[in-house]
N, C-alpha and C positions, 0 to 999 in steps of 0.2 A: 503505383498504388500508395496512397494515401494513409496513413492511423486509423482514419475514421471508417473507411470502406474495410480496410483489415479486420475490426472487431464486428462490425455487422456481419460481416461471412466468419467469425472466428469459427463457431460449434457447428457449423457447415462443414467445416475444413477439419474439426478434426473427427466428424463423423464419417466423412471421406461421402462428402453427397453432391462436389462440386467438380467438374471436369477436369481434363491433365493439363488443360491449357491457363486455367484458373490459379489452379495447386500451385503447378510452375511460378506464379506470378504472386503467389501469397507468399511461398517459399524464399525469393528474392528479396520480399518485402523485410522477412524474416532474419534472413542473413546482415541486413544491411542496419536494421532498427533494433536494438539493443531495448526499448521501451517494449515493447512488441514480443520479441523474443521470449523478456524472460515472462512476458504475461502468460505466454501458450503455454510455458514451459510449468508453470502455477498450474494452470486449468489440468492439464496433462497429470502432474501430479496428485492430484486433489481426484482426475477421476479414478487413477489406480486407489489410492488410498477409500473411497468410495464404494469401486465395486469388490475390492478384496474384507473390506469389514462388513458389508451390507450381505453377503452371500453365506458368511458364516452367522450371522445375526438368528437369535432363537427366540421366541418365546421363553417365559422364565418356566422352569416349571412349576414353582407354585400358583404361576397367573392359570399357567392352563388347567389345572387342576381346580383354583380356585371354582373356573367357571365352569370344568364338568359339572364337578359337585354341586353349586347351584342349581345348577340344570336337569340334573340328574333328579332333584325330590321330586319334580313334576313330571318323568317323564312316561309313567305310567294312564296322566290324563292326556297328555300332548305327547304321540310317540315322537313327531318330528322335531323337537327338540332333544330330544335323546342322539339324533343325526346331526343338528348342529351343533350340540356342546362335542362331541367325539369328531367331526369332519371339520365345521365352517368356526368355529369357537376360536379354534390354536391360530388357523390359518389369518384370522382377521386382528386377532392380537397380537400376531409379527407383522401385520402389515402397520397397524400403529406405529410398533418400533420403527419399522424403516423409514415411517414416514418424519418421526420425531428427528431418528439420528441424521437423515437426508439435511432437512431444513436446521441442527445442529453442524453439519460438516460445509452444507453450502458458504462460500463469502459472500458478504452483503456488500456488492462490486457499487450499490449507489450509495454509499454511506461515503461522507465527506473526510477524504485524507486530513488525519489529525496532527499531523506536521505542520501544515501548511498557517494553521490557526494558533501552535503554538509557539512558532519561529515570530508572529506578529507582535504576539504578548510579550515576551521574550524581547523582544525591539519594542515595545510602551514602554516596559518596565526599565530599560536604560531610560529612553528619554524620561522618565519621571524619577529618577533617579532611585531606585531599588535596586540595579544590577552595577555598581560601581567597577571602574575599570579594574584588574589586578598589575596590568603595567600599562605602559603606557611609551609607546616606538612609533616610531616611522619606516621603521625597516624592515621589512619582512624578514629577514635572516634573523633577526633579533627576535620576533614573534613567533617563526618558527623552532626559536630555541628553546625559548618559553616554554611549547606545548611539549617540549619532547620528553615521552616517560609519563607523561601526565593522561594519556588518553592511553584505550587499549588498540587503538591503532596509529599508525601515520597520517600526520596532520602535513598536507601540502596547502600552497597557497589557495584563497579565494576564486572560483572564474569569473575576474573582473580585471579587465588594466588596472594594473596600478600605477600605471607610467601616468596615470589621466585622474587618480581619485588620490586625495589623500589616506594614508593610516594612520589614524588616531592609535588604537592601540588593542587591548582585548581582555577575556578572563575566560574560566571555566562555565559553562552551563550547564545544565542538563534541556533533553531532547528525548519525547518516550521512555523515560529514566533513564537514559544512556548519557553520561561524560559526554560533552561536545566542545569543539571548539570556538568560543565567536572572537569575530575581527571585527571593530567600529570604524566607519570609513565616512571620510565626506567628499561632497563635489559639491561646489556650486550651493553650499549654502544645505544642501540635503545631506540626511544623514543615513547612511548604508548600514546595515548588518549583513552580516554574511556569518553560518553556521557551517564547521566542519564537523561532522558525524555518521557513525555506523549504521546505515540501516541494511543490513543484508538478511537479518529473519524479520521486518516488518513488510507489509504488503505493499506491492506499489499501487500508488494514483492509478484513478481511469481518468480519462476525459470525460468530461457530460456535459450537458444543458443542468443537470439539475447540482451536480456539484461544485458548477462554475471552473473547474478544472479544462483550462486550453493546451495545447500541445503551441511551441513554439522552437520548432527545429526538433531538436531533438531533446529538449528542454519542455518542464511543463509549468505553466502559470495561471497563479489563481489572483483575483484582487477582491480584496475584501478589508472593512474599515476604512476606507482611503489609501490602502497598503497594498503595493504589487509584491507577490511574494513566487521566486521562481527556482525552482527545483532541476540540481542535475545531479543524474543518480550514475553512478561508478559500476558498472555490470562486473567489472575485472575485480574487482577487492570488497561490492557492496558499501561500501562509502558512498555519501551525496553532500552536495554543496547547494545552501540555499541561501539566497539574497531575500530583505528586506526592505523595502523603502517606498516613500511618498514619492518620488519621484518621477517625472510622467514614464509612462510604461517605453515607449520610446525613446527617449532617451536612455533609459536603464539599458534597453537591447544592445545598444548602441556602445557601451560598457563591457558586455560579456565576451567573456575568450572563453 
């Protein structure tokens, strides 16, 4: 099973409306995909959080009151609104609520991962020179010394050979307001980014048609501006490591450890 067959059966799966032979085979799917994984593990969460707020959710009381009271000066001409403001009045004014807090609590799963756009910027703004290197190595040990103490977590290398690209060098960024790491790298005349950063409470990418977001292994890649930018996200510690570059996309692949 595939990513893409997985999220079409996802709320199937966890309404439990799909056979034990199916289950069995999402479950594997599950174990094995760490992208996947922590998605259920989102949705799963989000409906506890859903139906345990949504169940205690009231009408205010001055809303219900407001609108007996309304209702109540007529209801000497019109008895049956005397029966809606006391029975159908309260009952349709929580239904409001639920429906506001519903469509506040749901995620908006087609809205375009905002990492993926800012890792780009973030690689213009070096090539235009806005983001100036703070040192400048070829050695990974040396860059990793660099960051150390500097970030609120550990900063390990790029997933890229390095035995195949050079290290120019690197500095501090930010990434969703977060401290990050970036490493400048060349090949062949192209120039690489690569961001190390925390994302363990931001949402992960979907794949779509509409957010141009592809899955590639176990890896996700968007291209946009002329820039293939690909994502790998750390389920163990919530750290990701993301590449930038003009680069043809094949070749890039071709690059990743």
């Amino acid at each position: 099973m595939d990513c893409k067959k997985f999220q079409e059966y996802l709320y199937s799966f966890l309404d439990g409306e799909i056979d034990e032979n199916f289950k069995l085979e999402m479950e594997q799917h599950i174990s094995s995909c760490p992208m996947c994984s922590l998605e259920i593990e989102k949705e799963r969460k989000f409906g506890h959080v859903l139906k345990t707020h949504l169940i205690k959710e009231k009408a205010p009381f001055a809303l219900r009151e407001a609108v007996v009271e309304q209702l109540e000066k007529n209801k000497r001409k019109f008895s049956w609104k005397y029966v809606f403001a006391r029975q159908i009045a309260p009952s349709f004014a929580l239904l409001v609520i639920v429906v506001a807090v519903f469509f506040n609590l749901r995620p908006h799963g087609d809205n375009i991962f905002p990492v993926f756009s800012e890792a780009v910027e973030n690689h213009l703004e070096y090539l235009r020179g806005i983001y100036p290197l703070e040192f400048q190595t070829s050695d990974i040990k040396e860059a990793l010394a660099w960051f150390r103490g500097k970030t609120d977590f550990a900063v390990t290398p790029p997933h890229i050979n390095l035995s195949k690209v050079h290290l120019v060098g690197g500095r501090l960024v930010h990434l969703k307001d977060k401290k990050s790491a970036y490493f400048l790298l060349e090949k062949d005349g192209y120039k690489i980014s690569a961001f190390y950063t925390d994302l363990h409470d931001v949402p992960l990418p979907k794949s779509s048609a509409k957010s141009g977001i592809k899955p590639l292994g176990m890896r996700l890649v968007k291209t946009g501006k002329g820039y293939h930018t690909i994502y790998c996200f750390h389920p163990e510690d919530g750290t990701a490591c993301i590449l930038v570059s003009d680069m043809p996309l094949e070749e890039l692949e071709k690059l990743i450890v």
